[in-house]
C-alpha positions as CSV (number, residue, x, y, z in Angstrom):
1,X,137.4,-203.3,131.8
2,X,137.8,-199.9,132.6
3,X,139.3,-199.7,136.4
4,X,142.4,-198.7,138.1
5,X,142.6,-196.7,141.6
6,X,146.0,-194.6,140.8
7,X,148.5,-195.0,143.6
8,X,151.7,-193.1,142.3
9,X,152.3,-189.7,142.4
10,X,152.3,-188.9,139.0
11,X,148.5,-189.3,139.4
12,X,147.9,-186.4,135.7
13,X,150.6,-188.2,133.8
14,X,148.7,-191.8,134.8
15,X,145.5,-190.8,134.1
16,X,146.8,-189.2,130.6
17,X,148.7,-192.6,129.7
18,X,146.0,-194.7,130.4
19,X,143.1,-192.4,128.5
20,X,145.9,-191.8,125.6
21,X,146.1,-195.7,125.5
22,X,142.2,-196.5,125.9
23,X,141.6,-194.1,122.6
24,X,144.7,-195.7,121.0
25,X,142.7,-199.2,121.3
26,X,139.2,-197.9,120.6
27,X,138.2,-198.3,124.0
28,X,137.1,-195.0,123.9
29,X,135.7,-194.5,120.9
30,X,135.8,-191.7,118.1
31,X,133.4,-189.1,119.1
32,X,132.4,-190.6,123.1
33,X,132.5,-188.0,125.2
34,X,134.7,-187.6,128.1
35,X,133.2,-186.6,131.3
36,X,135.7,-185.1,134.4
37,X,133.8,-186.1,137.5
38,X,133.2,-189.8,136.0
39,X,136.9,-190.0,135.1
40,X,137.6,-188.6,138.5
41,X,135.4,-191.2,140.3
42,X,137.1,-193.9,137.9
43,X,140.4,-193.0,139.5
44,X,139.2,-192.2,143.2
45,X,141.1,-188.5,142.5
46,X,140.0,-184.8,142.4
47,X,139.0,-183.4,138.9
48,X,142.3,-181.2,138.8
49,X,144.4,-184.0,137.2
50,X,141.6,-185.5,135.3
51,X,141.7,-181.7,133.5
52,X,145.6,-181.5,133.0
53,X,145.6,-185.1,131.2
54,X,142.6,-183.8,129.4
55,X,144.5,-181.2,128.5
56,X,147.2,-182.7,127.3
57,X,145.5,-185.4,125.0
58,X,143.4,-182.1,123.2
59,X,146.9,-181.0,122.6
60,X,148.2,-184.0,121.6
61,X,145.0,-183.7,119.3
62,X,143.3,-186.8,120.1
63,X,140.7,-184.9,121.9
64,X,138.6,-181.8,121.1
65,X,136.9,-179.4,123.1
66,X,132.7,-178.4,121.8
67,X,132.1,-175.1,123.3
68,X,128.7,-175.2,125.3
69,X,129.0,-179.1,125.0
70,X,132.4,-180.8,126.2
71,X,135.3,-182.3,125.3
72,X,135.3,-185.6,123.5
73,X,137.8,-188.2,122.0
74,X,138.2,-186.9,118.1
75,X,136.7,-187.7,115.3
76,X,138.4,-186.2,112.0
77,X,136.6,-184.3,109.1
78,X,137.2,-185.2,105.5
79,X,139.8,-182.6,105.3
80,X,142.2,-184.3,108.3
81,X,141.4,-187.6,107.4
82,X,143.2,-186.9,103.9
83,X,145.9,-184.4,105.8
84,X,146.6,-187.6,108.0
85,X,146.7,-190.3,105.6
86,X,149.1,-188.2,103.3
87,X,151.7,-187.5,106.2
88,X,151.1,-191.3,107.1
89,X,152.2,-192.4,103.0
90,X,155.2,-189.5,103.4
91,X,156.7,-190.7,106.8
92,X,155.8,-194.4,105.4
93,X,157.4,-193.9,102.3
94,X,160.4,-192.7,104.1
95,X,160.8,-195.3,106.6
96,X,160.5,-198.6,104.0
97,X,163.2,-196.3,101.9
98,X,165.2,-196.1,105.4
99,X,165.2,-199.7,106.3
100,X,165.1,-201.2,103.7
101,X,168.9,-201.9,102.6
102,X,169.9,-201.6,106.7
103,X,167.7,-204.3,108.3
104,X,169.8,-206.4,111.2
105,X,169.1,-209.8,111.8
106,X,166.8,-209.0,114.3
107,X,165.0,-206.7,112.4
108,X,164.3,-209.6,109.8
109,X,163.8,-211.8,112.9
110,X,160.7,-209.5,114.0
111,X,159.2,-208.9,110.7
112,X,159.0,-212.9,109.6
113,X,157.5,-213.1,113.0
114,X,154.9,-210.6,112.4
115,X,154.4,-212.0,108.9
116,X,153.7,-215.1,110.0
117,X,151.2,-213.8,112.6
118,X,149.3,-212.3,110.2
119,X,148.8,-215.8,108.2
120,X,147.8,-217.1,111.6
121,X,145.4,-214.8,112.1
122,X,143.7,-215.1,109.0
123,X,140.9,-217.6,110.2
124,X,139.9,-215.6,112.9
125,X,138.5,-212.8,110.2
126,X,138.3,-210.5,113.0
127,X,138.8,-206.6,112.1
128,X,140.3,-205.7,115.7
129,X,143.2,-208.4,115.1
130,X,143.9,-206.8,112.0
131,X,143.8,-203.4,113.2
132,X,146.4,-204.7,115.9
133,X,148.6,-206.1,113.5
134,X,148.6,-203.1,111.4
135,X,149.6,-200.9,114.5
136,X,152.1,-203.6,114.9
137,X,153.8,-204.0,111.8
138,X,153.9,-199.9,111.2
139,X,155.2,-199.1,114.7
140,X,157.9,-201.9,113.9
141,X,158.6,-200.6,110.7
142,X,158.9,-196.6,111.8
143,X,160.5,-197.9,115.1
144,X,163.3,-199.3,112.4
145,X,163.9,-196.2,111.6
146,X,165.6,-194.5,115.1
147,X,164.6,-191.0,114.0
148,X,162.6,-190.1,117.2
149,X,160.9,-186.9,115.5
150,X,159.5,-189.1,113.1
151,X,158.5,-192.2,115.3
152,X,156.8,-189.4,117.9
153,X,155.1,-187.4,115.1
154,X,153.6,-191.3,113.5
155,X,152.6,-192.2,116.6
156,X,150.5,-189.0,117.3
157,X,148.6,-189.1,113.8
158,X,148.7,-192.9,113.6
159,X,146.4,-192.8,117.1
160,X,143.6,-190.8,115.6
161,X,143.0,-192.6,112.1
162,X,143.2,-196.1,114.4
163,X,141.0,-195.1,116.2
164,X,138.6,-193.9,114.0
165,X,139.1,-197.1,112.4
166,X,138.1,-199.3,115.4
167,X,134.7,-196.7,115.6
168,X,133.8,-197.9,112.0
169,X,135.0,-200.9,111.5
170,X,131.5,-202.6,111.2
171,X,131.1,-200.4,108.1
172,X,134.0,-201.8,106.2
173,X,133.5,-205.5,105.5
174,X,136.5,-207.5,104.3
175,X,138.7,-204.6,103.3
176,X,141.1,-206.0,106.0
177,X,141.6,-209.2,104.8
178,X,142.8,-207.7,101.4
179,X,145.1,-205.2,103.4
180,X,146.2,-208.6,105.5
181,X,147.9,-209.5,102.2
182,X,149.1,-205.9,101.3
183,X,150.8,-206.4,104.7
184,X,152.6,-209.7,104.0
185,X,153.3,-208.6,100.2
186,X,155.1,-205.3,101.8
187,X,157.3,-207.4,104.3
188,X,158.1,-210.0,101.4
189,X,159.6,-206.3,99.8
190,X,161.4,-205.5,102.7
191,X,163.3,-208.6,102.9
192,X,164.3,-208.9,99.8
193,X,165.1,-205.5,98.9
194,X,162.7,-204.4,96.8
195,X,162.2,-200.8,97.8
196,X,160.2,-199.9,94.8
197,X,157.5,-202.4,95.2
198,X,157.6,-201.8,98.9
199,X,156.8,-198.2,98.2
200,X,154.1,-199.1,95.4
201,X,152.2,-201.1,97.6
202,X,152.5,-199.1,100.9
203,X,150.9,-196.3,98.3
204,X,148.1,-198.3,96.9
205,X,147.0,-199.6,100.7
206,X,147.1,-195.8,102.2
207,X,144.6,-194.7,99.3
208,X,142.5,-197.6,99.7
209,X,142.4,-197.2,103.4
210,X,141.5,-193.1,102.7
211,X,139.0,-193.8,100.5
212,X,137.6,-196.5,103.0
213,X,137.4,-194.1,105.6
214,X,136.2,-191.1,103.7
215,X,133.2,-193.7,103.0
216,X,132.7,-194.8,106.5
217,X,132.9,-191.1,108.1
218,X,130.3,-189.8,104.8
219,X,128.0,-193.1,106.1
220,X,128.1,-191.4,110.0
221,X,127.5,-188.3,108.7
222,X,124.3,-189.0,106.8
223,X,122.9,-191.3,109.3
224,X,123.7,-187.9,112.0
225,X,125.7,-190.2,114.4
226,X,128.2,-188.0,113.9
């Protein structure tokens, strides 16, 4: 449930944190618009932070500001949605080629974990676990890589497509069960080595998931919810 009175000092970087983190999750959705005075009144402050963090997630790019209408969380055209997916499969690419022939114990530790979460998970057939463990596993995997540029620069990008993802989800039925297995067949890669099937199926799964979201954004488009 959206609440919290903030009671720090930092009250703009709060407010951005928790907004950066409610579009992260889909609580906000792709395309809701975000309105000063009700974020103000959320947070019992003045609408001069609530316009700095505002400001900073539009730089960030997970907002945009509609002259003449207001600012709202982003949702990405045709041409970003491609732009993002391809820098996802580059900065992907490079972290299974990273980790793969470097991975510590605990590294293994963490990704048989996560594999076995997402067996677990597979009787719940629920879209918004998968979308979790997807977030998981990739931050995990990037995270792997300790080159900060790249782990702040997937993390930006990563943000938007999930959560355009969460806004569509009801439009793309059963493509994450099949990505479920992409996940587990890409860890199985990992551990044992295989850096060239790691990479082949990390490929596959980001041109799916383009072409799934290419689909769902034409299907808003045409229906002028978008």
């Amino acid at each position: 449930m959206r609440t919290s009175k903030i009671v720090t000092d930092s009250i703009k970087d709060q407010i951005y944190e928790i907004l950066k983190n409610e579009i992260i999750s889909g609580e906000l959705s792709s395309g809701e618009q975000l309105v000063e005075q009700a974020i103000a009144d959320r947070f019992h402050t003045s609408r001069s932070p609530v316009r700095e963090a505002v400001k900073q997630l539009t730089g960030d790019g997970l907002v945009v500001n509609i002259t003449n209408k207001g600012t709202f969380v982003k949702t990405p055209t045709f041409a970003e949605l491609n732009d993002m997916q391809e820098m996802r499969q580059i900065l992907e690419v490079f972290a299974v080629n990273k980790v793969i022939h470097s991975l510590s114990g605990a590294d293994k530790a963490e990704l048989l974990n996560l594999r076995q979460r997402i067996i677990n998970s597979r009787n719940a057939k629920n879209p918004e676990v998968y979308l979790e463990l997807e977030r998981t596993i990739w931050s995990s995997i990037i995270m792997m890589t300790g080159n900060s540029y790249v782990i702040d620069t997937y993390c930006k990008l990563y943000a938007i497509t999930t959560n355009f993802s969460k806004s569509v989800i009801d439009r793309m039925p059963n493509s994450f069960e099949h990505s479920m297995e992409e996940r587990i067949a890409i860890i199985d890669a990992l551990l044992s080595g295989n850096a060239e099937e790691a990479v082949r199926i990390t490929e596959e799964h980001l041109q799916s998931g383009t072409r799934i979201l290419c689909e769902a954004l034409a299907h808003l488009q045409s229906s002028g919810k978008n």
